[in-house]
C-alpha positions as CSV (number, residue, x, y, z in Angstrom):
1,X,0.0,0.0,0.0
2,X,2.8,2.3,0.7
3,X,4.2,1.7,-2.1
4,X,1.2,2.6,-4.4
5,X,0.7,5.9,-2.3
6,X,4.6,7.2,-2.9
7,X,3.8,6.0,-6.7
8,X,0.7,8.1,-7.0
9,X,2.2,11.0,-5.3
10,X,5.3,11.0,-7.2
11,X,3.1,10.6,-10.5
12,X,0.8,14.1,-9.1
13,X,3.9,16.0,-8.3
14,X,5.4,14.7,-11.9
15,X,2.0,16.1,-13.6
16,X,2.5,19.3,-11.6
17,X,5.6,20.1,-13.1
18,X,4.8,19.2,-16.2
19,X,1.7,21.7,-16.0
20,X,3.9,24.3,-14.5
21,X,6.6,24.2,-17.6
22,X,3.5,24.4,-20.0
23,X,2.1,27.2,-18.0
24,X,5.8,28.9,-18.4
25,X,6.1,28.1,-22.3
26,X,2.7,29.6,-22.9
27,X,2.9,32.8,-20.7
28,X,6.7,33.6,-23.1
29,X,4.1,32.9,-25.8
30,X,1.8,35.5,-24.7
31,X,4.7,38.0,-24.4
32,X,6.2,37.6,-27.5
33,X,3.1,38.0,-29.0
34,X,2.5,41.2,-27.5
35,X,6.4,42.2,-28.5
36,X,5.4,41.2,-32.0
37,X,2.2,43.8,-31.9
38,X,4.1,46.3,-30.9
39,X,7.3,46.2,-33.3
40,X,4.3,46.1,-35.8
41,X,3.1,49.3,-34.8
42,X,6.4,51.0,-34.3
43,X,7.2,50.0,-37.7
44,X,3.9,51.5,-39.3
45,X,4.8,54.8,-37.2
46,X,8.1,54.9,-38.5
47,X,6.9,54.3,-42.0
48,X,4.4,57.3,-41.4
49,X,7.3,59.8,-40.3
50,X,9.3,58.8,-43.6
51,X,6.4,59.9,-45.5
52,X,5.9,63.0,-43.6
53,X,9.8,64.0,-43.8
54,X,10.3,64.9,-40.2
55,X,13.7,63.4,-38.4
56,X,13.3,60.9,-35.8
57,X,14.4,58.4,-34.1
58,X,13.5,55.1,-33.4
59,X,14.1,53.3,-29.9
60,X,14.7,56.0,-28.1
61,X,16.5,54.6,-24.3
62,X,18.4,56.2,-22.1
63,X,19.3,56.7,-18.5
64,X,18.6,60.5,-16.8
65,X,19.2,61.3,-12.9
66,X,18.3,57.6,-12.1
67,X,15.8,57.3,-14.0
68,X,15.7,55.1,-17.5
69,X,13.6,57.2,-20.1
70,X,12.0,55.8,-22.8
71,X,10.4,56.9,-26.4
72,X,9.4,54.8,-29.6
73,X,10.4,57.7,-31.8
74,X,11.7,60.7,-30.8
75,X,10.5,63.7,-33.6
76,X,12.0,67.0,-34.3
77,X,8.6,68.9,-35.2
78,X,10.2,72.7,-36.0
79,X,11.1,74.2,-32.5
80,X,9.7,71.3,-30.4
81,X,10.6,67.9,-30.2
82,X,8.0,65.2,-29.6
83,X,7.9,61.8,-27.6
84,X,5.9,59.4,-29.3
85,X,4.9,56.1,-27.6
86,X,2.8,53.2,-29.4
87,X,0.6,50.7,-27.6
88,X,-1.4,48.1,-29.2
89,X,-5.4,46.9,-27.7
90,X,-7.7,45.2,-28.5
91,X,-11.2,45.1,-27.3
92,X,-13.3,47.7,-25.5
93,X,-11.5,50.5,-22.6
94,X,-12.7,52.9,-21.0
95,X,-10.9,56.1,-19.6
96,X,-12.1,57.2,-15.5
97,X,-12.3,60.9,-14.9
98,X,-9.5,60.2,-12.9
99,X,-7.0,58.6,-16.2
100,X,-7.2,55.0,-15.0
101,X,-7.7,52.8,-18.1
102,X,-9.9,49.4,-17.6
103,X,-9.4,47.1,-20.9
104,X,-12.4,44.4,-21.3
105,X,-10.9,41.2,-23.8
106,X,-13.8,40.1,-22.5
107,X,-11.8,39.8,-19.2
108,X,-11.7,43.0,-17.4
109,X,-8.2,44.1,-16.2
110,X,-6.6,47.4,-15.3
111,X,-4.3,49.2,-17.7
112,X,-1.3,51.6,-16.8
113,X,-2.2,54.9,-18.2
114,X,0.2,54.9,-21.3
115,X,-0.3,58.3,-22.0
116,X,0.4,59.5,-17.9
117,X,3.8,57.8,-19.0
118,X,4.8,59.1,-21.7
119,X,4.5,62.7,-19.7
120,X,7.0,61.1,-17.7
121,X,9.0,60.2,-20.2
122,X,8.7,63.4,-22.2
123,X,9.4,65.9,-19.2
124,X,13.0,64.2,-18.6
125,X,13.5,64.3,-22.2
126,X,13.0,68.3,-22.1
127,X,14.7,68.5,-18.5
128,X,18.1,67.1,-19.9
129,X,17.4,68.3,-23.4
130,X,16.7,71.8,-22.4
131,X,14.1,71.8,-25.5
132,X,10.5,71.7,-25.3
133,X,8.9,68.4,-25.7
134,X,5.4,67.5,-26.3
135,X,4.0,63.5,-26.5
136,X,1.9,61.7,-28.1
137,X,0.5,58.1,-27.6
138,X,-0.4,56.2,-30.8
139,X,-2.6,53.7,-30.2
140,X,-2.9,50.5,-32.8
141,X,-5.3,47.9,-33.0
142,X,-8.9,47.6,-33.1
143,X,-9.6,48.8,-29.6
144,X,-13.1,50.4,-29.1
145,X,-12.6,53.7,-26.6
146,X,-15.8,54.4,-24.8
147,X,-16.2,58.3,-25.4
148,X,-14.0,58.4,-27.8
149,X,-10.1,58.9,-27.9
150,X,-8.2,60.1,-24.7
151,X,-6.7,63.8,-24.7
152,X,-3.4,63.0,-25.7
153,X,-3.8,59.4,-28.2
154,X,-4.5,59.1,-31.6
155,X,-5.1,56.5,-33.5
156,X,-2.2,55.5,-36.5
157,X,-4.3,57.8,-38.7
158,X,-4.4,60.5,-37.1
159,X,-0.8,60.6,-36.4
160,X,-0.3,63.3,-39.0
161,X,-2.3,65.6,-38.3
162,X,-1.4,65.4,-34.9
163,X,2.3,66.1,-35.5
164,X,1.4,68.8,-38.3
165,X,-0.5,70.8,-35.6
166,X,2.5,70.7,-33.7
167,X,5.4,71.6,-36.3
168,X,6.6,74.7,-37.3
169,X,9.8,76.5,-38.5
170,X,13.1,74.3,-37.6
171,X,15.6,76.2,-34.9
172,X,18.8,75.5,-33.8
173,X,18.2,75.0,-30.5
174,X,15.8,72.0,-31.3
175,X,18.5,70.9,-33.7
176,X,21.0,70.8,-31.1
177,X,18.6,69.0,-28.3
178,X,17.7,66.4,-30.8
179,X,21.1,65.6,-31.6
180,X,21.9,65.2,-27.6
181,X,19.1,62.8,-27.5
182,X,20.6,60.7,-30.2
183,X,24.1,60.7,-28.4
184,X,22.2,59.6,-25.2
185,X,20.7,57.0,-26.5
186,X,23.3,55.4,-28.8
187,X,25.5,55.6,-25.7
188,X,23.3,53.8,-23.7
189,X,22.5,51.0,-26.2
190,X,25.5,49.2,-26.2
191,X,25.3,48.1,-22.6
192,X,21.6,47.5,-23.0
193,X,22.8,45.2,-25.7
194,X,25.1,43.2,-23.2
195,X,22.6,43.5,-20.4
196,X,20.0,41.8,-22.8
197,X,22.7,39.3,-24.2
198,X,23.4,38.0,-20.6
199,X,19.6,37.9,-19.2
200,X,18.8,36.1,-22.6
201,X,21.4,33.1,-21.9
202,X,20.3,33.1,-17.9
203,X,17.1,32.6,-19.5
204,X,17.9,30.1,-21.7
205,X,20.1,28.4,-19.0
206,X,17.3,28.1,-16.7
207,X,14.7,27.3,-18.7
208,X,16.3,24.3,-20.1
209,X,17.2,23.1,-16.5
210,X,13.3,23.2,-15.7
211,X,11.9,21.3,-18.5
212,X,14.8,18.7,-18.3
213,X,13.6,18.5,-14.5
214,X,10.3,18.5,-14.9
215,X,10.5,15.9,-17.9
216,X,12.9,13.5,-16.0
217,X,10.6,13.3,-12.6
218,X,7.9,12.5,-15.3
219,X,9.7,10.1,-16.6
220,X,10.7,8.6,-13.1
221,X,6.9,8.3,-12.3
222,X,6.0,6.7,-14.9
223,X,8.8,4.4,-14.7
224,X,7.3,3.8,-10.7
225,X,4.2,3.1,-11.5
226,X,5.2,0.6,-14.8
227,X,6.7,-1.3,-12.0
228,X,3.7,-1.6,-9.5
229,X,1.5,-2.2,-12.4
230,X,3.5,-5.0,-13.6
């Protein structure tokens, strides 16, 4: 008898860990999907600021006063510059008087306010900068707003217009802040580069260590219980 119990307990915690590795495999499923979206819709911005002729650039990272701040593209629109971020949704969201977002899927879940973030990321950029800089959140996807589209989003189509309201006459000044940016950022991307490079092989170096346990108490189990069945 005790050996049947052990058997079937080694056999549930076998299962388990099976279940948990699939549960692993499909959540890095779910973010690379996500990833994929978005490069979509960074891509399709980009493609709309080639048309329109103003400079940007793309990936915009860098670290300011402790703090790591972030753009998609970063525009020079005349004497401004202009933070653009891109989120993709899907589904139906609503906006609270207070700038919460809630997302239905149907599932309901809480959203970080992209747009309160970009502000974020848009004041540092004019603090170290010493340029004005606006934002602006494009939002892909076939997401349904209730009320209509937030103060401070468009969607990819109205992307141009919202920039064109914004440009004007190129200075100096903005020149000159937009070329800091770009030095800031290409500094900062070789280390992201290597910090990515390492993370990705702990990763890799983990993961493989889970399945292969997970698989080979499996495998152990079922070995166990061949044995009391025979």
């Amino acid at each position: 008898m005790s050996i049947l119990l052990g058997g079937g307990m080694l056999a549930a915690g076998a299962l388990s860990a099976v279940h948990a590795v699939r549960r692993v495999t499909a959540a890095r499923g779910d973010r690379q999907r996500g990833r994929t979206d978005g490069a979509f819709g960074e891509r399709r911005v980009g493609q709309i600021l080639d048309r329109i002729g103003l400079p940007h650039i793309g990936d915009v990272t860098f670290s300011w006063d402790g703090r790591t701040v972030h753009a998609d593209h970063l525009v020079l629109a005349g004497a401004k510059l202009v933070a653009i971020g891109t989120r993709s949704f899907g589904g139906r969201i609503s906006v609270a008087a207070h700038g919460g977002w809630t997302q239905w899927t149907p599932v309901r879940r809480t959203l970080p306010n992209p747009v309160a973030r970009n502000m974020a990321h848009r004041n540092a950029i004019a603090e170290c900068s010493g340029c004005a800089c606006d934002g602006i959140v494009v939002v892909v996807g076939d997401a349904r707003f209730q009320g209509g589209m937030p103060e401070g989003a468009v969607a990819l189509a109205g992307l141009p217009g919202a920039l064109g309201r914004i440009s004007g006459p190129e200075t100096r000044e903005a020149r000159a802040a937009f070329e800091r940016i770009r030095e800031l950022s290409a500094e900062g991307s070789v280390q992201r580069r290597l910090g990515a490079r390492h993370q990705r092989r702990a990763g890799e170096r983990h993961h493989r260590g889970s399945g292969a346990s997970a698989w080979a108490l499996a495998g152990c189990a079922c070995a166990v219980l061949g044995v009391i069945v025979i």
